[in-house]
N, C-alpha and C positions, 0 to 999 in steps of 0.2 A: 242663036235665037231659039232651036229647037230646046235647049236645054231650059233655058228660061220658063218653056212652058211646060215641062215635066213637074217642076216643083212644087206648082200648084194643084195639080192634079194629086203628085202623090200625098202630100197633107190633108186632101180632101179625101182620099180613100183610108188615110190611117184614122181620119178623125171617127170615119164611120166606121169601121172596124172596132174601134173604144167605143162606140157608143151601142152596137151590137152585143157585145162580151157583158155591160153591165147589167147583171140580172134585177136588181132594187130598184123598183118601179115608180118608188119615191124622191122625188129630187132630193139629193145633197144640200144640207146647209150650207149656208154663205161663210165662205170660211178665210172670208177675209183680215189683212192684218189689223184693222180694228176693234172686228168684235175679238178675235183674240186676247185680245191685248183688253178690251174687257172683260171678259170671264176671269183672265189673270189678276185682276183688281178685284172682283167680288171675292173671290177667293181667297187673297190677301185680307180683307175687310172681315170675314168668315174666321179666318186663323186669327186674326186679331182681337176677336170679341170670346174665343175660345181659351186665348190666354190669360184675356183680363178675369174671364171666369176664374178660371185655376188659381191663379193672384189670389183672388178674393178670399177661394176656399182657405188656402194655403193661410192668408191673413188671420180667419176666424179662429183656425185649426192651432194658432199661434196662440190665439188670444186666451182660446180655451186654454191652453195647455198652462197659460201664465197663471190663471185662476187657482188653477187647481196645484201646480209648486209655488212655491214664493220666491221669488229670487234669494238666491243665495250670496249668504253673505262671507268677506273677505276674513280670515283669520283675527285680522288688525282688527277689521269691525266689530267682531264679536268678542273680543276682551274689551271694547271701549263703550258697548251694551250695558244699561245699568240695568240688573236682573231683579226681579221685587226679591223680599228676604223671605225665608221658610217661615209658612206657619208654624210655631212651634208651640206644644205644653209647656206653663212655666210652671214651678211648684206652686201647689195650692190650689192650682185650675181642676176644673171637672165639667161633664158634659160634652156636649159636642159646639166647638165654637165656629163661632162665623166664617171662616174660613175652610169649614168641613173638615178639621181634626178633633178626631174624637179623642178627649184626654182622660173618661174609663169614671170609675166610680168613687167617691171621696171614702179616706179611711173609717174603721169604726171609733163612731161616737162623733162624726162628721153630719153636715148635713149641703148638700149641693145648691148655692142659690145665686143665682148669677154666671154660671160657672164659676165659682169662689167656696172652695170646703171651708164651711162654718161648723165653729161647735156647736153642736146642739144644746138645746135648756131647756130638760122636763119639767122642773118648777125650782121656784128659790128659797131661799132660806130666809124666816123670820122666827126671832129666838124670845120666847116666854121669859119662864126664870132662867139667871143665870147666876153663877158660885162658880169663885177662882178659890183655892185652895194651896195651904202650905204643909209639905208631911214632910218634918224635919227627919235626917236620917243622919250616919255616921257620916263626916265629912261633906256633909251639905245638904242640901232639901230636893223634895220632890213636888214640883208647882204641876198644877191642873188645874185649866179653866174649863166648864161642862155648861151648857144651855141646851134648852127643849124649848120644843114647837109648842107643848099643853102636855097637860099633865096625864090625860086619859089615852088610852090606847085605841091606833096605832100613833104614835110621835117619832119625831126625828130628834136624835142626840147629834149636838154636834160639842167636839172636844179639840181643846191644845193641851199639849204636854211636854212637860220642859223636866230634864234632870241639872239638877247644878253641883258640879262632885267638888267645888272650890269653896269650903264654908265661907273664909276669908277672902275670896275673890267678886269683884263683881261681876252683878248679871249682865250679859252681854243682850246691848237693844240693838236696833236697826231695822234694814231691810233684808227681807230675807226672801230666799225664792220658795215657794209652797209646795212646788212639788215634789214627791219623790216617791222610790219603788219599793223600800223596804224601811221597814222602823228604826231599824237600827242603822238607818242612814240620814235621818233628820233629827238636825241640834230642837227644832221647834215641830212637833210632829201636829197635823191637824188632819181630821179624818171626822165621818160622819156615819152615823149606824141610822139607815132609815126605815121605818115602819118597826118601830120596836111594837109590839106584842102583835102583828099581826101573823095570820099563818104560813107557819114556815118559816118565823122568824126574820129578822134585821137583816138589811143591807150591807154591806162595807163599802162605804168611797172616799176614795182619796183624795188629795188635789193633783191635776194633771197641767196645771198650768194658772199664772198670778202670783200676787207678791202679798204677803204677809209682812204687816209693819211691827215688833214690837216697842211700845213707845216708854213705856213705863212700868216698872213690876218692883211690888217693894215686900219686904217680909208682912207676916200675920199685921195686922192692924194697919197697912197703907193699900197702895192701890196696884191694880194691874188694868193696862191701857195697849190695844193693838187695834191695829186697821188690814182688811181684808180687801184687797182689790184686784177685781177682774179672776177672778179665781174660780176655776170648774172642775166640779168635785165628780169623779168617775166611778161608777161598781166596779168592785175586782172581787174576784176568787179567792180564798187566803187557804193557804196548803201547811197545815202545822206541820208536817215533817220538814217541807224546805222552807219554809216561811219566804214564799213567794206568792205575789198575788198579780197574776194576770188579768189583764180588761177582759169583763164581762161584756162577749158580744150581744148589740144593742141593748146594753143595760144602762141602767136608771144613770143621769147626772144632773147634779143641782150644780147650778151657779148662781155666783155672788159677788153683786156689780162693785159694791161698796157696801162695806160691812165694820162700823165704830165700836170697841165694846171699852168699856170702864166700869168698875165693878170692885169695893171694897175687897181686900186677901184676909180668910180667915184660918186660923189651923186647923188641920184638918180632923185630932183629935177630939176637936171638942163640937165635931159637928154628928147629930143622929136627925138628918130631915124626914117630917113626916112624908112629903110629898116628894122626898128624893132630887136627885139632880140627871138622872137616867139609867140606864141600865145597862152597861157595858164597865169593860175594868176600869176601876178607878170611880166610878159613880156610885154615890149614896144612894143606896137601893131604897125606893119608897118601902112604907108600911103595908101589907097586904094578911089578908083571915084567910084559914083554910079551919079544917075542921077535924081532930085522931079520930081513933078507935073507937073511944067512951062517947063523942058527940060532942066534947067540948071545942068551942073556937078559940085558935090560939094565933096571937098575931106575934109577926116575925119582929116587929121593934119590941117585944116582949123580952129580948136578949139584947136588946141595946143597952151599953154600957155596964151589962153585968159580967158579961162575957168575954173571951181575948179571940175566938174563933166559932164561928158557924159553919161548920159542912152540912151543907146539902146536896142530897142523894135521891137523884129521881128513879123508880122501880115499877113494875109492873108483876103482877099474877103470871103471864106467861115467860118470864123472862129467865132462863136458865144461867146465863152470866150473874143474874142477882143472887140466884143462891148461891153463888159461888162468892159474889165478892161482897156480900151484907155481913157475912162474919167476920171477916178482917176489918170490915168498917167499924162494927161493933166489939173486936178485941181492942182495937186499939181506941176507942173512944173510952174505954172501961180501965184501960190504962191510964190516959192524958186527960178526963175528966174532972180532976182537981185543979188540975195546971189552967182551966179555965176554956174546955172545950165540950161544946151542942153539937150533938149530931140532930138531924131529922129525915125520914125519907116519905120521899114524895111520890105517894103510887096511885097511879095517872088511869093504867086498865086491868082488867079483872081478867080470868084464863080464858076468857073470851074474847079479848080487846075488846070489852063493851064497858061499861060506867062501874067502876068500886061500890058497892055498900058500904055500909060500917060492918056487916058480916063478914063481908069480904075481908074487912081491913083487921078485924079481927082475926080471923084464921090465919093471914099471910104473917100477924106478928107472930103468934103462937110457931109457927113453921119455920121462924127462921130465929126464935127465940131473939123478940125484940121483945123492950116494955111499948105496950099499945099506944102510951102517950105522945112515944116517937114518930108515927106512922101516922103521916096529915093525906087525907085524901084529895086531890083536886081532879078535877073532870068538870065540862059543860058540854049541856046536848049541843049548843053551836057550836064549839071548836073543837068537843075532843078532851084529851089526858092532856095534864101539865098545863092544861092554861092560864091560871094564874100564877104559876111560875115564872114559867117563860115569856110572860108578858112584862114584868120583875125583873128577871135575871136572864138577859139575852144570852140564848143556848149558843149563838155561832154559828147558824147552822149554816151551808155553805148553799149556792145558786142550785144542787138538785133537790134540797128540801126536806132528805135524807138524814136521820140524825140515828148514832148508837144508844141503847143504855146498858146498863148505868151508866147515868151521865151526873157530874158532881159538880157543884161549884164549892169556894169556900170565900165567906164574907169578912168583914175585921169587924169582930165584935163590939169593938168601942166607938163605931159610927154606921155600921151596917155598911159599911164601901166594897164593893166589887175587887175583891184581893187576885182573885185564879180560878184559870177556866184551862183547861185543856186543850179548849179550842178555839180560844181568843190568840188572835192576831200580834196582840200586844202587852202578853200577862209579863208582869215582871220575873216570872218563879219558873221556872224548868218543869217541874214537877211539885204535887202536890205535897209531899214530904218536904220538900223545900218551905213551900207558904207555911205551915201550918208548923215545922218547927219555929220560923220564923215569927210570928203572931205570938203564938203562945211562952217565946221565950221575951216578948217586950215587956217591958214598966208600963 
């Protein structure tokens, strides 16, 4: 029984003992198995809204990242991709196309429109007079057709020229292609001399392109018939030593859409036009006045038909090659002067390069022992020395304007026609010892 009551006692002395020793004068929270057990729930609730957070992020962070690669695709996939095709330049394009390939600048004598290089067309050809011609030779003849714009200066010549070395064969017609780069590489040669008497002289163009029809062409007394189409005639250079003529960059071209010519064939002998047919080889040079020594005017169809050859010789007062090569002009005219040959020289400036007198023109004969009759003077205060020559007898002069003298032509007496020049393109004679034995040795 004693023990019984010890128990309670000593649990009442431990209990105050613990409740002595606790210094924190704040009661204890209730720390019961409940609220435990919910704080452990908030806390749950807490982590679970912390994760959905992160989720989220982790979502957007996804999303962005998608934006910004594109998914990638399978090997298989990307050869079964139809890819668009390359822009490409095709020939003939120019500019910059739709697509942002630039395909650069059209060739010369192009013009860009569309992106499409176009030839260009500084003006076209419309023909005045026109004369086809037959100059019978050994083993066949020599046909030229010659048309001008008008008779006054500056005009455009335009010519065809044809050799046929088969007396007994026929002319061959058809179609033919117009262009070409050297003379002596077309059976049908056609070419245009533009601005004849203007300063600085004629043009040279070719055809670069179009078809030339011959249709019909018969000896002296029938006809000659051709058509020109689509045809664009280009400046070239013409180089006597290589007898090569490169395009004149951005130089002159004519074209011509559709072009009929038909036209009586006369021989060529028995023609001297006053009004000429143009001024390059082969064309019956019009009539023109200058004025010798003594003041008398003397017109150049004043030797038509008396004569087998005219050389003319343009000189100047300053010109030290003239002294030199005026006497071998005049030995040998003083030789072959029977045989049916005119000399004449044509002196343009005075030792000043300024305008001849007839004093002038006087003393230069005496000086170089010419008869003064010989010595025509031409000069105009507008253009200068040699202008009525060279408005006549197209000097050649080439794209810098630049021309030598003495400079000579020599015409066929018995029609006044442009026989040789030194610096035409397309003289038939090498040299002028050629032409001019050539002339003077005909019937």
């Amino acid at each position: 029984m004693r023990s019984r009551a010890l128990i309670p006692v000593l649990l009442t002395s431990v209990a105050f003992l613990l409740l002595a020793c606790d210094d924190d004068p704040e009661p204890k929270p209730d720390t019961s198995p409940e609220l435990d057990q919910l704080e452990d729930t908030d806390q749950l609730e807490e982590l679970d809204l912390l994760e959905e957070v992160e989720t989220v992020e982790e979502v957007e962070t996804l999303e962005e990242s998608d934006e910004a690669q594109p998914d990638e695709l399978e090997p298989d996939e990307l050869e079964e991709e139809e890819l668009p095709p390359p822009c490409l330049c095709e020939e003939g394009q120019c500019g910059t196309l739709d697509c942002g390939t630039e395909c650069g600048a059209c060739a010369n004598g192009f013009d860009c429109n569309a992106n499409l290089c176009e030839r260009r067309c500084d003006q076209t050809l419309e023909l005045g007079t026109q004369l086809a011609t037959i100059i019978p030779k050994e083993g066949g003849f020599d046909f030229r057709f010659s048309g001008v714009t008008q008779h006054a200066v500056p005009y455009d010549s335009f010519v065809i020229e044809y050799s046929h070395l088969d007396a007994d064969g026929p002319v061959p017609t058809g179609m033919y292609d117009a262009a070409f780069s050297k003379f002596e590489d077309c059976e049908y040669c056609t070419y245009i001399r533009a601005g004849v008497g203007e300063d600085g002289g004629s043009k040279l163009l070719i055809p670069v392109q179009g078809q030339l029809e011959i249709r019909l062409m018969s000896n002296a007394g029938g006809f000659f018939s051709a058509n020109l189409s689509n045809v664009v005639f280009a400046e070239v250079a013409y180089y006597s030593e290589t007898k090569t003529m490169p395009l004149v960059k951005d130089g002159l071209q004519v074209c011509v859409s559709d072009l009929t010519i038909t036209v009586p064939v006369e021989k060529k002998h028995e023609i001297c036009a006053v009004y000429g047919t143009g001024a390059v080889i082969g064309d019956n040079i019009a009539d023109f006045q200058l004025q010798n020594c003594h003041g008398e005017w003397v017109n150049l169809h004043s030797f038509c038909g008396n004569t087998k050859a005219v050389w003319l010789v343009a000189v100047a007062t300053w010109c030290s090659a003239c002294k030199q090569y005026v006497p071998l002009v005049q030995e040998y005219y003083e030789q072959t002067q029977s045989q049916g040959l005119e000399v004449r020289y044509i002196l343009g400036e005075d030792g000043d390069y300024g305008p001849p007198d007839l004093e002038d023109c006087m003393t230069y004969a005496k000086r170089n022992n010419v008869p003064p009759e010989m010595v025509l003077i031409d000069w105009s205060f507008q253009r200068g020395g040699w202008t009525q020559f060279f408005s006549h007898v197209d000097p050649f002069i080439g794209p810098s304007g630049q021309f030598g003298i003495p400079w000579e032509a020599v015409l066929d007496g018995r029609n006044m026609s442009y026989a040789y020049s030194e610096t035409a393109p397309n003289s038939p004679y090498n040299d002028i010892n050629a032409v001019l034995n050539a002339l003077l040795s005909a019937d």
